[in-house]
N, C-alpha and C positions, 0 to 999 in steps of 0.2 A: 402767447395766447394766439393759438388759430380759428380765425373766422373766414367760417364760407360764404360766398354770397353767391344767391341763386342766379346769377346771372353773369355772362362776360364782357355784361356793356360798361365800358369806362367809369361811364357816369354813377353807375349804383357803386361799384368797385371804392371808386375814389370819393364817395361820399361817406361810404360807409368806414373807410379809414378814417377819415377827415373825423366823420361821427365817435368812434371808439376813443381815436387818439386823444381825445379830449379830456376822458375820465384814465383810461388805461397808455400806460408804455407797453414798447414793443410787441404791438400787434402786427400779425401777420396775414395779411386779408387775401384769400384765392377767389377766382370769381369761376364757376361753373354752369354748363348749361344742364338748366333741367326745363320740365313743361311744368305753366302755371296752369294747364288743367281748366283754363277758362279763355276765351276769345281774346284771338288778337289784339282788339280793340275793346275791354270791357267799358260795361257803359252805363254801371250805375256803382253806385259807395256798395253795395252789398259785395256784384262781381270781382270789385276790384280788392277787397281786402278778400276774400274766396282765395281770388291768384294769388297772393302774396303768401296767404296762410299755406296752399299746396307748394309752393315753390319751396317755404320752409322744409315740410315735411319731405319732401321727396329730394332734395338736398342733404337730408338729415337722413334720410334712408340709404341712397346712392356715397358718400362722405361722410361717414362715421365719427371718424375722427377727429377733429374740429371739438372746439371750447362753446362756438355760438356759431350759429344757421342764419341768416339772414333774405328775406324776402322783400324785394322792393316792385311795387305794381302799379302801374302809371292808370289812368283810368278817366274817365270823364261822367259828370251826371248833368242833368237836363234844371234847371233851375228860374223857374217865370222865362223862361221858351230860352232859353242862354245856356249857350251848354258851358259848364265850366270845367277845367282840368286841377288836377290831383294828384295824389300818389298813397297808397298804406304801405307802411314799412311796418315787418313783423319779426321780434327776433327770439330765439327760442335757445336753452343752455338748460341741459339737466330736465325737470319738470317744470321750469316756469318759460313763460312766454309775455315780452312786453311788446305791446304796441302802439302806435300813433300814425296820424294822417298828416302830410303837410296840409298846408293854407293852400285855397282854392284862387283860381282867377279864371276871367269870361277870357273865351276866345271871340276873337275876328269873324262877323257873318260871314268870312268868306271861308273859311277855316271852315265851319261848321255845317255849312252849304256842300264841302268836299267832305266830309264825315259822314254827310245824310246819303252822299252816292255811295260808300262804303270806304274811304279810304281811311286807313288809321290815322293817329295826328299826327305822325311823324312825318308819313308820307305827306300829308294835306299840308303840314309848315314846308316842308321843300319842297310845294310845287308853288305856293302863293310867296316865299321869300328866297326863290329861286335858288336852293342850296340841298346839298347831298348830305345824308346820312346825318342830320340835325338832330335827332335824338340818341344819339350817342358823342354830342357837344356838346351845344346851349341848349338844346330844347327849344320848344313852343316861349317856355318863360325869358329865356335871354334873347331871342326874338324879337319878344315882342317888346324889353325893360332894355335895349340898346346893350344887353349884357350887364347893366347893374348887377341884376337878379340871374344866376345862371341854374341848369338845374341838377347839378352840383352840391350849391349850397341851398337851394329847395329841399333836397331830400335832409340835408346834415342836419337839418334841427329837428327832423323828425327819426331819424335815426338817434342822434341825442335824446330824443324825451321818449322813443320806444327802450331805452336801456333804465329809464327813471326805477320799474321794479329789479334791476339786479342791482342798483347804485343802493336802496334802500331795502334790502330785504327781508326786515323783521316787520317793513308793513305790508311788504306783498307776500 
């Protein structure tokens, strides 16, 4: 089974294995670059499942070949003045298309403080917990949960429950 994933950051890559391997053997996961077609930094649940759902399609246009497309879109929304982070995973096979959001959590005023100057949150976690290239690690989540929670396994269960419609498909 080959599955694309719109992206060739580690973290979507290896979750999304992690995600399949669960239902399916021998998956074969390629990670590719495409454009999600929406800001750097999107910044609300609408934007951010938009990038996921282009990142599919234009995956899916660009890599034909492939069993399942896969779109993962990190994102942020404003929630009683807190901004929290996110992600929509969107995955697509044939003419069906499952999706899911992981679970949310607040960021650090100061975090958020460096999001309002413009920085992405990736940038803003490595300049407030002094480290490089953190969202193609732990993320903001493993950050800030001492790595309990990594964002790894952040995305896997929502890659898990966007595949719910192809596991049952006499009711999707």
């Amino acid at each position: 089974m080959k599955i694309v994933v719109a992206s060739k950051n580690p973290v979507k890559i290896n979750a999304t294995d992690s995600g399949f391997s669960t239902y399916f053997d021998a998956v074969e996961v390629q990670g590719v670059s495409v454009e999600s077609g929406v800001s750097d930094q999107p910044k609300s649940d609408e934007e951010t499942l938009k990038g996921a759902l282009n990142r599919v399609e234009n995956a899916r246009n660009e890599f034909s070949d492939a069993d399942y497309w896969v779109g993962i879109e990190g994102g942020l929304s404003m929630n009683n003045s807190k901004i929290e982070a996110f992600a929509w995973i969107v995955i697509a096979s044939g003419e069906k298309t499952g999706k899911a959001r992981t679970t949310s959590f607040q960021l650090p005023v100061k975090v958020a403080e460096l999001i309002a100057e413009g920085y992405e949150l990736g940038h803003a976690n490595d300049i407030l917990f002094k480290q490089e290239n953190s969202k193609q690690k732990t993320g903001a989540v493993g950050l800030l949960t001492g790595n309990k929670i990594n964002r790894t396994a952040l995305y896997k269960q929502a890659v898990q429950l966007a595949l719910v419609p192809f596991l049952n498909p006499d009711l999707y």
